[in-house]
C-alpha positions as CSV (number, residue, x, y, z in Angstrom):
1,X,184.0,87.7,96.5
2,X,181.6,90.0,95.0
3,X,177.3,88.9,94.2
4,X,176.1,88.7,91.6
5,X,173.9,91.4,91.8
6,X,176.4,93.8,93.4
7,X,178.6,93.1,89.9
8,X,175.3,93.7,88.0
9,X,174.2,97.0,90.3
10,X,178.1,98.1,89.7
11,X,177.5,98.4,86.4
12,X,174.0,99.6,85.5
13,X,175.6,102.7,87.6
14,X,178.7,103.0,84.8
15,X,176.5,102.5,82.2
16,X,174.2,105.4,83.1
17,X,177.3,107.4,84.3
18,X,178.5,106.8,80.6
19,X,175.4,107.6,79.0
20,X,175.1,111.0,81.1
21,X,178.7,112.0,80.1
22,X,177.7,110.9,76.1
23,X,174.4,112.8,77.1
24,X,175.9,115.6,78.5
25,X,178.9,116.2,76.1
26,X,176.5,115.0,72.5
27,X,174.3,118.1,73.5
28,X,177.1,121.1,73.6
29,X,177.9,119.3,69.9
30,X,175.1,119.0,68.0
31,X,174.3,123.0,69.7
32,X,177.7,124.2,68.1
33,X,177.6,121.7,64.9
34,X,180.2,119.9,66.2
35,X,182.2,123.3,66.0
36,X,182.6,124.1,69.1
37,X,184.2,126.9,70.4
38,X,187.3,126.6,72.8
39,X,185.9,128.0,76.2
40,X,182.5,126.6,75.8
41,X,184.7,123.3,75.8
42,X,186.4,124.0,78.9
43,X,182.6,125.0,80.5
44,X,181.3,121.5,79.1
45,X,184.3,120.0,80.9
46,X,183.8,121.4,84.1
47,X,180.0,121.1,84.7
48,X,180.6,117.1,83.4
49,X,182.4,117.1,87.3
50,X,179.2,117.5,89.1
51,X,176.1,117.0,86.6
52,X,176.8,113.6,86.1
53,X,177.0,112.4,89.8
54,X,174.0,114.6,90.6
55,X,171.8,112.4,87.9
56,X,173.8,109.4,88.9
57,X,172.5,110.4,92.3
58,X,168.8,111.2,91.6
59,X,169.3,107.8,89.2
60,X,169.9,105.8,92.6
61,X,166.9,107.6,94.6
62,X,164.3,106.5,91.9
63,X,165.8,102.9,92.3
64,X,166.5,102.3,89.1
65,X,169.3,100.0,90.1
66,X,166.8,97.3,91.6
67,X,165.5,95.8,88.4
68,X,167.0,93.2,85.9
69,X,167.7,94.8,82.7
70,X,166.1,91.5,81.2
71,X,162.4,92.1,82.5
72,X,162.4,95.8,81.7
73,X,159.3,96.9,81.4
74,X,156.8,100.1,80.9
75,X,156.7,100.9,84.5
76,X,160.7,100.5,84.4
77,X,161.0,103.4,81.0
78,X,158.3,105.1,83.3
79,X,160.2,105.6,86.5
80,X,163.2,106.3,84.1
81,X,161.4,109.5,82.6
82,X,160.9,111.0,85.8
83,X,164.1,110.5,87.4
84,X,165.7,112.2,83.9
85,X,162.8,114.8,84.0
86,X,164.1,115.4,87.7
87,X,167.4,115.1,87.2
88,X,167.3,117.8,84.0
89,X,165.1,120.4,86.4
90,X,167.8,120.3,88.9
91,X,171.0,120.9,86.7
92,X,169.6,124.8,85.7
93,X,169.0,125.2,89.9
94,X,172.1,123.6,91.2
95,X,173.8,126.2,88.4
96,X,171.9,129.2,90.2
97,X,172.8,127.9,94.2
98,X,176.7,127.5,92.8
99,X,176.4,131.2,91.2
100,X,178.9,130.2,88.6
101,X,180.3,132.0,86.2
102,X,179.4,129.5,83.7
103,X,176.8,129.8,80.9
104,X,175.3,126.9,80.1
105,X,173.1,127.2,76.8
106,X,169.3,126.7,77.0
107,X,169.6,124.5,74.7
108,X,172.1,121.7,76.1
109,X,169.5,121.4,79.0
110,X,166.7,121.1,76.5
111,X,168.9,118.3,74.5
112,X,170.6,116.8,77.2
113,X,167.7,114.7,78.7
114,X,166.2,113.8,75.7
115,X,169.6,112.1,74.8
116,X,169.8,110.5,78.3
117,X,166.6,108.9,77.9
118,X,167.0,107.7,74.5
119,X,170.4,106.4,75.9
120,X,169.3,105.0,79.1
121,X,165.9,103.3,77.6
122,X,167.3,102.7,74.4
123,X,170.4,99.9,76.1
124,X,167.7,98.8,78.3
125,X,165.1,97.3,75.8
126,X,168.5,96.4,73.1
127,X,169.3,94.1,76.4
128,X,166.1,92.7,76.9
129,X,165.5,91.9,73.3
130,X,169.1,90.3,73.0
131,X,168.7,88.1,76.0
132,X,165.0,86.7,74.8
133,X,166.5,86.2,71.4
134,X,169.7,84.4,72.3
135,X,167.7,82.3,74.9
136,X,164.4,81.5,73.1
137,X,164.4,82.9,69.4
138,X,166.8,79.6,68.4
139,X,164.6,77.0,70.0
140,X,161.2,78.2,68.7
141,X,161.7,76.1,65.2
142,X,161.7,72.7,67.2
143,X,158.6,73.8,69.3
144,X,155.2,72.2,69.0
145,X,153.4,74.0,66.6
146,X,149.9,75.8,68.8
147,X,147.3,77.9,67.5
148,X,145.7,80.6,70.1
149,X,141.9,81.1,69.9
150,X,141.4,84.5,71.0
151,X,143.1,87.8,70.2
152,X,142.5,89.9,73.5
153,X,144.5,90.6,76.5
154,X,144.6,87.3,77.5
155,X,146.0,85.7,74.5
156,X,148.7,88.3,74.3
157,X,149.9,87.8,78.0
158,X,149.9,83.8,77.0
159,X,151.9,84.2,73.7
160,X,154.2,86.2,75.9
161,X,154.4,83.3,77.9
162,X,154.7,80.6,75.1
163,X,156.9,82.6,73.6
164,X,159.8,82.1,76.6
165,X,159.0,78.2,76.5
166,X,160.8,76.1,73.7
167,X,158.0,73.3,73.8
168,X,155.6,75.7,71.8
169,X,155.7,77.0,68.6
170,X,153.1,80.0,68.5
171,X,152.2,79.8,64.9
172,X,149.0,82.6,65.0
173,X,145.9,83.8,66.5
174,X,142.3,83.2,65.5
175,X,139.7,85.8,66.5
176,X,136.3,86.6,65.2
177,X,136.8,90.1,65.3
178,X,137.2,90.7,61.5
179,X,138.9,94.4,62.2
180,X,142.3,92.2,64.1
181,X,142.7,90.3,61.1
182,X,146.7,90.8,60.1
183,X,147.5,92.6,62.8
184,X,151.0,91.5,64.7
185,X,150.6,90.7,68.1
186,X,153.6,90.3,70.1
187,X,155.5,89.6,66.5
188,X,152.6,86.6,65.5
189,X,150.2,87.2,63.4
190,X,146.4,87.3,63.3
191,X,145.6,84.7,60.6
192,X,142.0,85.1,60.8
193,X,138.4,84.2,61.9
194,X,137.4,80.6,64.4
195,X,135.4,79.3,61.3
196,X,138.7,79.1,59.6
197,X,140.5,76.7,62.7
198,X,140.1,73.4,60.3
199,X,142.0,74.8,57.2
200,X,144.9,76.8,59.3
201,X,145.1,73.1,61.3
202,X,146.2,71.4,58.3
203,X,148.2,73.8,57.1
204,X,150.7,74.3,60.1
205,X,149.9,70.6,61.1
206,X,148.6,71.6,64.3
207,X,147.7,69.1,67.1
208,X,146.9,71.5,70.3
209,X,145.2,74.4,70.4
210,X,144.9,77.0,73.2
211,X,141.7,78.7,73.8
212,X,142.1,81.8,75.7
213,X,139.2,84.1,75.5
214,X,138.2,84.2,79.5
215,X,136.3,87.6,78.7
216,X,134.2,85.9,76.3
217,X,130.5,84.5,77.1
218,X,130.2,80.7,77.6
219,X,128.3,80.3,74.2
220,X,131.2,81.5,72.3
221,X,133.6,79.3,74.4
222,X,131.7,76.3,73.8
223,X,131.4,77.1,70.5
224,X,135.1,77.4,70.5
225,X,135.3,74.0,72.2
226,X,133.3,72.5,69.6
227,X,135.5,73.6,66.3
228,X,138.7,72.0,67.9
229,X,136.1,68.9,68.1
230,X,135.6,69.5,64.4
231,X,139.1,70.1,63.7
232,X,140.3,66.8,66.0
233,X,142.6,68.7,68.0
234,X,142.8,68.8,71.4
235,X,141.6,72.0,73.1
236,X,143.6,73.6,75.8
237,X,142.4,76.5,78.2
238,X,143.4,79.1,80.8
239,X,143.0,78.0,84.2
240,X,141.1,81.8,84.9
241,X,141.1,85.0,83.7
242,X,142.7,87.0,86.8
243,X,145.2,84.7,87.0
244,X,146.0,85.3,83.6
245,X,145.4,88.7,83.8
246,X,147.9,89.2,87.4
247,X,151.0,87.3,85.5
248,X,150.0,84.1,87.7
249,X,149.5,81.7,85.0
250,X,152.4,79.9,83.3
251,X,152.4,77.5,80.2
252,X,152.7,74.6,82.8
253,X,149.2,75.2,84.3
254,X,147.4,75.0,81.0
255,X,144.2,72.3,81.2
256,X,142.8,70.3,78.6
257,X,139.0,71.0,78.6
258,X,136.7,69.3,81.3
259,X,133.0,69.1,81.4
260,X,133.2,72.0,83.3
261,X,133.9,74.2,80.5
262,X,131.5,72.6,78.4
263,X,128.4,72.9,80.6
264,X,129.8,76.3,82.9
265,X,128.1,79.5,82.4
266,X,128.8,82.8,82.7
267,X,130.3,84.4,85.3
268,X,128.4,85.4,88.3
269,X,128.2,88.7,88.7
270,X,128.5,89.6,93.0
271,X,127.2,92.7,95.0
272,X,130.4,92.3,96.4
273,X,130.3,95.6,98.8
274,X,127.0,94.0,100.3
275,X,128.6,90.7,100.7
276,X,131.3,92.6,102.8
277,X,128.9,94.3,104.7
278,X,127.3,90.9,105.4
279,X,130.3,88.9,105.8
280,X,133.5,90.8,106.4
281,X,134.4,91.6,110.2
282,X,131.3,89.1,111.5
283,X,131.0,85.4,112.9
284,X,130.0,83.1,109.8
285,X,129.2,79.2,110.8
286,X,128.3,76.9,108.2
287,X,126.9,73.0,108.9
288,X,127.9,70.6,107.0
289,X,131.0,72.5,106.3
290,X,132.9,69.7,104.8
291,X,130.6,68.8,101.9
292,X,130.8,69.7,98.4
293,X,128.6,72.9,98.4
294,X,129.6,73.4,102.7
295,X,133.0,73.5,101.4
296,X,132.7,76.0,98.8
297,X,131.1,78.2,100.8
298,X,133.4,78.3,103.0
299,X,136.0,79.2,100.4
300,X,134.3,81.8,99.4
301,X,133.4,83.4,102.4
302,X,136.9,83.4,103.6
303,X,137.6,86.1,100.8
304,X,135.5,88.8,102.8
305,X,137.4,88.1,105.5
306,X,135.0,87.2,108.7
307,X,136.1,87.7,111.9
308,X,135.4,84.2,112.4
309,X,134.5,81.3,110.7
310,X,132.7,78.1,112.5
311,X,133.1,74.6,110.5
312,X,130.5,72.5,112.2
313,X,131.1,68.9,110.4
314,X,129.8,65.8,111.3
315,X,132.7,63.8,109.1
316,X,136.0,64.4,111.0
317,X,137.9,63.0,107.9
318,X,136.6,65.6,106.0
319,X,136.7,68.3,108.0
320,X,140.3,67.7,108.7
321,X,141.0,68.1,105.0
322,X,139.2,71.8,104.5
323,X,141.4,72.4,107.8
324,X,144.6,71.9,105.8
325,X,143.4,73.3,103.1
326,X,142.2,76.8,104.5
327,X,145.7,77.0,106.7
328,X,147.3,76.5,103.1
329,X,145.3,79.0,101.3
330,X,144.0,81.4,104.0
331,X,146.8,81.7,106.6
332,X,145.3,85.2,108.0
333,X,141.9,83.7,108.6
334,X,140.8,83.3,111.4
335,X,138.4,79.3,111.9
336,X,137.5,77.0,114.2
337,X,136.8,73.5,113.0
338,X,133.9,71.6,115.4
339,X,133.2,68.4,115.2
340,X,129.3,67.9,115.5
341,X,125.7,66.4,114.6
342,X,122.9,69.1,113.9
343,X,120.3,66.9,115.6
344,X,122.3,67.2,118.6
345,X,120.5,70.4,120.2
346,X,123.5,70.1,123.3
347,X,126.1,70.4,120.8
348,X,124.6,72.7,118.7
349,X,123.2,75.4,121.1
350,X,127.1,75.3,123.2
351,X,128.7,76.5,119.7
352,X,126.5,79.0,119.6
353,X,126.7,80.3,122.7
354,X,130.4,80.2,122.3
355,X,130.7,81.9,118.9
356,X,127.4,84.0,118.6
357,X,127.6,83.7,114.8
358,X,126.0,86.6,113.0
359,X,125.5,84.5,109.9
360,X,124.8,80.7,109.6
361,X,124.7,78.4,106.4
362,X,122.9,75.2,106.9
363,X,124.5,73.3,104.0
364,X,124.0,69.7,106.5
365,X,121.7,67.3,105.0
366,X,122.1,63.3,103.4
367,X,121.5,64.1,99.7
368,X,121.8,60.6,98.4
369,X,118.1,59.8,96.7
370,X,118.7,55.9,96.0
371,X,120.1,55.7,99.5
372,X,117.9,57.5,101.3
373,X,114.6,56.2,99.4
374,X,115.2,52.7,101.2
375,X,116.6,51.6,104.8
376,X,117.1,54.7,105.8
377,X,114.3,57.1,104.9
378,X,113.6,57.6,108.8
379,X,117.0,59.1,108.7
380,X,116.8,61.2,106.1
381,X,113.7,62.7,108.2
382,X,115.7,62.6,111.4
383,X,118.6,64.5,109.9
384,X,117.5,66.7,107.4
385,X,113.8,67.9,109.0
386,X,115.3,67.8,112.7
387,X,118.6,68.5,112.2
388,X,117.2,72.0,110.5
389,X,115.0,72.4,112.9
390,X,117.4,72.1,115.7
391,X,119.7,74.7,114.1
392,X,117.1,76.7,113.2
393,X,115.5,76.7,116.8
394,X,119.1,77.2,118.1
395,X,120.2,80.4,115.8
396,X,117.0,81.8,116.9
397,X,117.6,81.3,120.6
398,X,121.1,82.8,120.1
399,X,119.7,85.8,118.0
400,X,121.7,84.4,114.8
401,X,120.8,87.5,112.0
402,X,120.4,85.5,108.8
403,X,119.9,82.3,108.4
404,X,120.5,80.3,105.0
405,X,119.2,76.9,104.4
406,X,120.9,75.0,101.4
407,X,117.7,73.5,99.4
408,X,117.2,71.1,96.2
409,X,115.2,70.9,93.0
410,X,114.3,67.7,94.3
411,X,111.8,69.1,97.0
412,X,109.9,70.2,94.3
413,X,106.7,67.7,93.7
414,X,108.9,65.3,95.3
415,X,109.0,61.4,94.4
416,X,111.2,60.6,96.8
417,X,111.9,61.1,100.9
418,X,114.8,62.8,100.1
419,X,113.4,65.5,98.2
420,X,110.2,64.9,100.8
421,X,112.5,65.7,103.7
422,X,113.8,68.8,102.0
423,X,110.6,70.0,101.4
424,X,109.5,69.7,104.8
425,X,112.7,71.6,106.6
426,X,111.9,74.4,103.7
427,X,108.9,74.5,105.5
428,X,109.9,74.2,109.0
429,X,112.4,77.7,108.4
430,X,109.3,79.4,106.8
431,X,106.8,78.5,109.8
432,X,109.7,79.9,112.6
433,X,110.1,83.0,110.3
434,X,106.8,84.8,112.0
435,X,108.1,84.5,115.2
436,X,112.2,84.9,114.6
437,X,114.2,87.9,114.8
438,X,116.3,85.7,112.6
439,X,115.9,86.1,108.9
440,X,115.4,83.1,107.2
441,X,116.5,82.2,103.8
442,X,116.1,79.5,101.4
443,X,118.1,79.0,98.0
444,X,117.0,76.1,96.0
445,X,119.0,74.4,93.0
446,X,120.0,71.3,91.3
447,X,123.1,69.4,90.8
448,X,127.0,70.4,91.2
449,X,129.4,69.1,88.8
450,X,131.5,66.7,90.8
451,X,129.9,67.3,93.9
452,X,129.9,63.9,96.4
453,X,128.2,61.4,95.4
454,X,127.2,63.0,91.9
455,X,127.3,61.2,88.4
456,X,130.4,62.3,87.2
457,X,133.0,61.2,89.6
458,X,130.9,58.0,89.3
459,X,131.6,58.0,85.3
460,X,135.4,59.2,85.3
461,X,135.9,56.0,87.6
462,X,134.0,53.9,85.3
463,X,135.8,55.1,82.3
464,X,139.2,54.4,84.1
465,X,138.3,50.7,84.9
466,X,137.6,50.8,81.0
467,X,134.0,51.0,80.7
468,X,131.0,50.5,80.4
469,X,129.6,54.0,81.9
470,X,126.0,53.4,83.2
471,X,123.1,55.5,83.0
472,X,119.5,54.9,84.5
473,X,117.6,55.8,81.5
474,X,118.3,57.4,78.1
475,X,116.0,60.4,78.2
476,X,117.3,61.3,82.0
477,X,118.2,64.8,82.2
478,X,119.1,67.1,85.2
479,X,120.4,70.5,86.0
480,X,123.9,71.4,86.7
481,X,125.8,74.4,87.5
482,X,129.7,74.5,88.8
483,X,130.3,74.0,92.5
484,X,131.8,78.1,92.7
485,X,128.7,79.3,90.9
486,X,126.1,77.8,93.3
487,X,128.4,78.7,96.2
488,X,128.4,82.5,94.8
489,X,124.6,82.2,94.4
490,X,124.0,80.9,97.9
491,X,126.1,84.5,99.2
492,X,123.6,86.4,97.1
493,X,120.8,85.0,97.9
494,X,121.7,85.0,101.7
495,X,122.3,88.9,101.2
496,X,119.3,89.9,99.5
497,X,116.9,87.4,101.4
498,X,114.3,89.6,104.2
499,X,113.8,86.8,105.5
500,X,110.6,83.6,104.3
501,X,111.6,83.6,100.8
502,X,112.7,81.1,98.8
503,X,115.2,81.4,96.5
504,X,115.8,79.6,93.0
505,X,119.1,79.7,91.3
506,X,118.8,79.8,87.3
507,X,120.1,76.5,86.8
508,X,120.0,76.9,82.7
509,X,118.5,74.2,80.5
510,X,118.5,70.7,81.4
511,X,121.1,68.4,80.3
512,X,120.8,64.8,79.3
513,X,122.6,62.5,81.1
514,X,123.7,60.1,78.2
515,X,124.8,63.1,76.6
516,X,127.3,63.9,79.5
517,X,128.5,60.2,79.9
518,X,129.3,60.6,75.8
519,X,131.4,64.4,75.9
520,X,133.1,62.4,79.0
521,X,134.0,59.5,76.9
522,X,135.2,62.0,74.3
523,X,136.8,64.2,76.5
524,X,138.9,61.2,77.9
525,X,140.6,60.1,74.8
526,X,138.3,57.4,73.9
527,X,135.4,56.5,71.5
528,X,132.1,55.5,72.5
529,X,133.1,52.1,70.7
530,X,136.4,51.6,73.3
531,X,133.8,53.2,76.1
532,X,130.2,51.1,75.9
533,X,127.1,53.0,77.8
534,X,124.7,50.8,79.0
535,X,121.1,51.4,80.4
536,X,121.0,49.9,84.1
537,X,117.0,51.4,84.6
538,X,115.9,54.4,87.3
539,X,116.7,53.8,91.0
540,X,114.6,54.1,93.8
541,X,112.9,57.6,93.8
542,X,114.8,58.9,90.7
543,X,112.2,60.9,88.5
544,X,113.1,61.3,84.8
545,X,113.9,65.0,84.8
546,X,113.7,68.0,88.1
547,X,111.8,70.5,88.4
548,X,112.9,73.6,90.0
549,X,109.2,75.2,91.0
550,X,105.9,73.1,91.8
551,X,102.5,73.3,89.8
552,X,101.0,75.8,92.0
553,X,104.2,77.7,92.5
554,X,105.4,80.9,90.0
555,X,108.0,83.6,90.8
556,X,108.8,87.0,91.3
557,X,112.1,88.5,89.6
558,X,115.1,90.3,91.8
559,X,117.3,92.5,91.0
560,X,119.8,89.9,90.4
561,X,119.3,87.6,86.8
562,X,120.5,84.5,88.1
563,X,117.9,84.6,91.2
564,X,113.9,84.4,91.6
565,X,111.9,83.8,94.7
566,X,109.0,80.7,94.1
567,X,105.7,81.8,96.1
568,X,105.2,78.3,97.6
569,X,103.3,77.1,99.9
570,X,103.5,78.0,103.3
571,X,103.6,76.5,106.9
572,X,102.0,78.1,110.0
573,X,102.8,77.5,113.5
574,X,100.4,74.9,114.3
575,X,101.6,72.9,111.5
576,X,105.3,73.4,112.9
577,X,104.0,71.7,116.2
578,X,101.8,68.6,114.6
579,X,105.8,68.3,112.8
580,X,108.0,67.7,115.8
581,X,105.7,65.6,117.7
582,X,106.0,63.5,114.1
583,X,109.8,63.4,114.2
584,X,110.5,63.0,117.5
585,X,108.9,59.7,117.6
586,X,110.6,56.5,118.1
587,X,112.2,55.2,114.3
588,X,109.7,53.9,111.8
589,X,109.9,51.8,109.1
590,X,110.4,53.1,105.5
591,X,106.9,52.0,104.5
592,X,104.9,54.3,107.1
593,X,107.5,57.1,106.3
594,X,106.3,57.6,102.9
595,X,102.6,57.1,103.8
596,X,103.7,59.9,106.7
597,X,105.0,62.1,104.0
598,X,102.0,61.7,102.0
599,X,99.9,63.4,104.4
600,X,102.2,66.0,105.6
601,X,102.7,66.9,101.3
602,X,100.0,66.0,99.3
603,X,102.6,67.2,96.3
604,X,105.4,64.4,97.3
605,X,104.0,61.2,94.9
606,X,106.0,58.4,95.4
607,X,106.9,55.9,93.3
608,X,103.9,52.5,93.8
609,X,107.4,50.2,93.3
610,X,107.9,51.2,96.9
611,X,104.9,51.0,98.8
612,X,104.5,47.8,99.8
């Protein structure tokens, strides 16, 4: 029994073998007037016997026999140009090898292929538009009615894509560029400007609309964001721009709209050939690989393709699950996950000597501040002042290249030992810098949307259980940039740092907390009456707002906008030494930690609540 696609190869080739004899024998006509003379019939006759499988031949070679009519595309009328243009060339030298007594007229071979193309191209796209009619055009009426925000590439790809699914109804385009208005995109129309989303909303009845404008900056997609808001319709998006862009994305995987895309910014622009001289074809470790930011980074490096990539984790659970996940997404690269602690100088110095990393990301620290501030603040000391300092001692003993240290806003005039203990391992990296082969670099930032342990996975799970959402204080604001973005940052940074410097990511303008606890609500299908916020009070060591440099601190610019070095303060060897004979004490209790830390930073001002 014959496939399918042998019955469907079998015949594309009569089809074109009929369209090169119509081709062939519709070019001696219209040359004569359809008077054609009796012997010129007999020559037409003749030459049919071997032109036709010679293009039928040259037809094959091009592969034009591997698509489906039903997809035809540009690069499909392309390939059919050239194997006609081919095809025609050789007819006028085959006649010259053969010698024949024939005379062919110059201009059958100038008709012929343009006949055989308007033949061959012409069936081709009557098919494809035949099929999408009989299988979509009838359904479209009982589709959900959808407006698309956007009139660019994007939002043509998509309506190409709605247009195949009969749960939409693509009723029109809105786009701010006045010149598109009325134009016909992919047979819908351009109704007009984003200002006009309310009126054009009534008058189709429209519940959903997609925005798809991935080019655009954030401002306009927020803005974007907030007319649906204004209109009451839920707002859809693209998952991402090359996915759109590459024919990845499908109706299925549009989002609703997250925080995300209300606080995101623009994209981060990468020197990505120095990132592959950094990266690609090297040993990369990263600490605390199975964190939020560890994580990410090691995401991203994977896409420059090290030759290597060390996951040192101290959470087994979690570093199981980037394990699976890198196999999934990443089968050609090559990792090593490792269990470990980075106070454990043993541990950390036999990786080393096992791997020789090139480049190390110290992303290990507790970041908790509430936590940290009581019961443990000794550990918060031991981990994230020794732990660096173990790694840092370690990567220079193993002649590590670059070093990157993952910082926080919160080190800055510190209020609490978390932000203290960052502080002092920013410190410890910048004392070992004179005497380290190893360049050592710092990039401090705030908060990561949805990062462990962060506010908003906190007030999705509150909002699930029905309320209320807490916040600590009504005029608390913070910084926040995607997870991605300060993963892409921390690359950059790590490139251009010489080694001392501390970096500071632009984290934007602050953000209110209640504010975000309220767009969650919203977000979530629920009024801020259905979805109470109460005011709990601030937690041990929380400060009302961050600050990303210190009083005595300014900046100098790079060559990259989203990056500035802070001219801090400074640590010296012989503080370096007075340290470690600090930390490697027996434990202490959280009282004389903080009266420690007020000596070894006369910025870090704790809170008197917790003195006594």
């Amino acid at each position: 029994m014959l496939r399918k696609s042998n019955v469907r190869t079998a015949l594309a080739v009569a089809h074109d073998a009929a369209a090169a004899v119509l081709a062939w024998t519709l070019a001696y006509l219209l040359r004569f007037n359809f008077e054609m003379p009796a012997h010129f019939a007999v020559e037409m006759q003749h030459t049919l016997l071997w032109v036709v499988p010679l293009q039928v031949a040259v037809f094959w070679k091009f592969g034009l026999y591997r698509g489906i009519w039903r997809y035809a595309s540009l690069n499909d009328l392309r390939r059919i140009l050239l194997a006609v243009m081919l095809a025609a060339s050789s007819i006028p030298m085959v006649l010259w090898m053969l010698r024949s007594n024939f005379v062919v007229p110059r201009s059958v071979l100038l008709l012929n292929p343009v006949l055989l193309l308007a033949f061959m191209c012409g069936s081709r796209l009557l098919y494809r538009m035949w099929k999408e009619t009989r299988f979509h055009g009838s359904m479209k009426l009982s589709g959900e009615p959808v407006l698309i925000l956007g009139a660019g590439e994007a939002a043509i790809t998509l309506s190409k894509d709605l247009a195949k699914n009969p749960n939409w109804q693509l009723v029109g385009f809105l786009d701010d560029d006045g010149s598109k208005k009325n134009y016909i995109l992919n047979g819908v129309k351009v109704l007009g400007c984003l200002d006009e989303l309310d009126q054009w909303v009534m008058h189709f009845g429209i519940e959903r609309v997609i925005i798809a404008m991935p080019s655009s900056s954030h401002k306009q997609r927020q803005r974007a964001i907030k007319l649906c808001t204004a209109a009451k319709v839920e707002a859809l998006t693209v998952p991402s721009f090359d996915d759109l862009m590459s024919g990845k994305v499908a109706v299925s995987q549009l989002r609703a709209i997250e925080l995300d895309d209300l606080l995101g910014r623009d994209p981060v622009v990468l020197d990505t050939a120095g990132l592959q001289g950094l990266i690609a074809g090297h040993v990369v470790m990263v600490t605390g690989a199975g964190g939020s930011i560890g994580s990410e980074l090691c995401r991203q490096i994977a896409k420059f393709l090290p030759s290597k990539l060390v996951l040192f984790e101290q959470s087994e659970f979690a570093i199981y699950t980037l394990e699976q996940e890198l196999q999934q997404t990443y089968p050609l690269l090559n990792f090593v996950c490792l269990v470990g602690d980075v106070r454990d100088a043993a541990r950390v110095d036999e990786v080393m000597q096992l791997h020789h990393p090139a480049v190390l990301f110290h992303a290990a620290a507790y970041k908790h501040v509430p936590m940290m501030e009581t019961h443990n603040a000794w550990q918060s000391i031991q981990n994230n002042v020794r732990g660096t300092w173990t790694v840092a001692r370690a990567a220079q003993q193993h002649k590590v290249a670059k070093f990157v240290m993952i910082s926080t806003d919160k080190a800055v005039n510190p209020t609490n030992v978390m932000g203290a203990s960052k502080r002092l391992a920013e410190m410890v990296c910048q004392a070992v810098q004179p005497s380290a082969e190893t360049r050592f670099v710092i990039v401090r930032f705030g908060n990561v949307l949805g990062s462990t342990g962060s506010v908003i996975p906190k007030f999705r799970a509150q909002i699930a259980q029905g309320g209320p959402i807490t916040v600590t204080h009504p005029d608390i604001t913070r910084y926040f940039m995607s997870i991605p973005e300060a993963a892409q940052l921390v690359l950059q940074a790590g490139l251009m740092g010489l080694g001392g410097e501390i970096f500071v990511l632009d984290m934007g303008e602050s953000v209110k907390i209640v504010d975000l606890a309220k767009e969650l609500i919203r977000l979530s299908g629920f009024t801020e009456e259905e979805i109470k916020i109460e005011f709990s009070g601030l937690r041990p060591g929380e400060k009302l707002y961050e600050e990303l440099l210190a009083d005595n601190e300014h900046t100098l610019i790079t060559p990259h906008p989203k990056l500035r070095i802070a001219q801090a303060r400074k640590a010296d060897a012989v503080w370096l030494a007075s340290l470690l004979e600090w930390i490697e004490v027996a434990p202490q209790p959280d009282i004389e930690v903080r009266k420690a830390l007020e000596v070894w930073l006369p910025e870090y001002q704790p809170n008197p609540k917790y003195q006594d």
